[in-house]
C-alpha positions as a Markdown table, in Angstrom:
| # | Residue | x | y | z |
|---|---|---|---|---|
| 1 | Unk | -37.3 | 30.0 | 123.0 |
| 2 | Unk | -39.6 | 27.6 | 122.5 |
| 3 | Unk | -42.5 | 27.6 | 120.4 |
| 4 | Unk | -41.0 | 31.2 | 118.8 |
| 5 | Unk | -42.6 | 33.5 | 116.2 |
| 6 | Unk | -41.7 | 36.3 | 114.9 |
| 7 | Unk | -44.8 | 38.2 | 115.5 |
| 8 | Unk | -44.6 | 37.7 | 119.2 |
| 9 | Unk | -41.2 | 40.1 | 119.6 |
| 10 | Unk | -42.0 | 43.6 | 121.2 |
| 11 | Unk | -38.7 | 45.1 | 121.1 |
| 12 | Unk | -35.6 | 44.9 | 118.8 |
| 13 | Unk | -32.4 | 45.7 | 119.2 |
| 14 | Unk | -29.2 | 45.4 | 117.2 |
| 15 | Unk | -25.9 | 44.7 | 118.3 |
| 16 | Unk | -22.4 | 44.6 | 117.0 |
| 17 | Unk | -20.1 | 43.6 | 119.9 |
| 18 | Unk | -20.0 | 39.6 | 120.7 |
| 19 | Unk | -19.9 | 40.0 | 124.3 |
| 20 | Unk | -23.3 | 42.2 | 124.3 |
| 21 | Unk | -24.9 | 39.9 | 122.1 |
| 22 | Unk | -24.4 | 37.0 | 125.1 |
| 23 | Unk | -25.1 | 39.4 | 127.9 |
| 24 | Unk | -28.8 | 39.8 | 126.0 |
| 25 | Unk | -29.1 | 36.2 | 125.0 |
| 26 | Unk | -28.6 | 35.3 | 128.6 |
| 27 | Unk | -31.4 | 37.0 | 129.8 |
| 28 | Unk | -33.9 | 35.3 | 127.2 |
| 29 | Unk | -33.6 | 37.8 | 124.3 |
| 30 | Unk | -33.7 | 35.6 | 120.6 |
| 31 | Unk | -31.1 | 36.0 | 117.5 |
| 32 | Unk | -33.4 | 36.9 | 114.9 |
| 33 | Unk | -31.0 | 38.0 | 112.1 |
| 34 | Unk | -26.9 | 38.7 | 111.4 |
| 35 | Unk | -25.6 | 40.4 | 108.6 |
| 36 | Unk | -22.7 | 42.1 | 107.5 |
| 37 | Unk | -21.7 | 45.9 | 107.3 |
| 38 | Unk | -19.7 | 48.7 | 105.8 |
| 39 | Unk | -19.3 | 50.8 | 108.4 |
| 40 | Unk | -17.4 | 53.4 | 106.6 |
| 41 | Unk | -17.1 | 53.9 | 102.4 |
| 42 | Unk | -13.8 | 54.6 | 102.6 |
| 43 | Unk | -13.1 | 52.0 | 105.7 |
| 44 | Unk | -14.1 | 49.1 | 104.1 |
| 45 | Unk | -13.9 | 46.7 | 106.6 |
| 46 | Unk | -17.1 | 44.4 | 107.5 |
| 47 | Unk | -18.4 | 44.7 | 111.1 |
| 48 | Unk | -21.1 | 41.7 | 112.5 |
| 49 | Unk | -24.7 | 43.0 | 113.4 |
| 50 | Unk | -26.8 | 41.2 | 115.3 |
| 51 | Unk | -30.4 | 41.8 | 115.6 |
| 52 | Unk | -32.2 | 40.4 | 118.9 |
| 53 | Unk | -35.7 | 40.3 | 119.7 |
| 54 | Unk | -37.2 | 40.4 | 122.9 |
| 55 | Unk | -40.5 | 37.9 | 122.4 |
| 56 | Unk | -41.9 | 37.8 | 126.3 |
| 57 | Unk | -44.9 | 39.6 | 127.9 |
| 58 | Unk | -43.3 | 41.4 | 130.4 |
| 59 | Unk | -40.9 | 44.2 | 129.7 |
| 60 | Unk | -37.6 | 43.7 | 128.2 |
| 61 | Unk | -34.6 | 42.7 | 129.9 |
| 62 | Unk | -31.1 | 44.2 | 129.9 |
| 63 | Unk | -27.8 | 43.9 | 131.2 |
| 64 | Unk | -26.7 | 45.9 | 133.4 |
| 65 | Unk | -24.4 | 49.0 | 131.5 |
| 66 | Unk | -20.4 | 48.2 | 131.7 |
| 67 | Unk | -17.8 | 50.9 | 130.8 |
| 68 | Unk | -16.3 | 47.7 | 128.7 |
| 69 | Unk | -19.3 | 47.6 | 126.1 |
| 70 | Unk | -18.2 | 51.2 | 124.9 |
| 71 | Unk | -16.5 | 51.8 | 121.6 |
């Protein structure tokens, strides 16, 4: 997004599956931040997070829901 700052996002929302984070990218959401998580103390494996922001005036985009994105 051109001309972006940080101040101007509305809406947040983080996201762990790849294939969401493109669906929200495509309709004009911003990668603000990744990190890495434990979801589980005794299931130590790391799991992506991706935080988006949604920076526009009018209200906030999504894609439509898809059985697929589920767990």
């Amino acid at each position: 997004m051109e001309n972006f700052k940080l101040h101007h996002v509305k809406r947040l929302v983080e996201l762990y599956r790849i294939e969401q984070v493109n669906n929200y990218l495509e309709l004009g959401w911003v990668l603000i931040n990744t990190y890495k998580a434990i979801e589980h103390p005794n299931f130590p494996n790391e799991m992506m997070r991706y935080v988006l922001g949604w920076a526009k005036d009018e209200s906030p985009a999504k894609p439509e829901y898809n059985h697929d994105d589920e767990f």
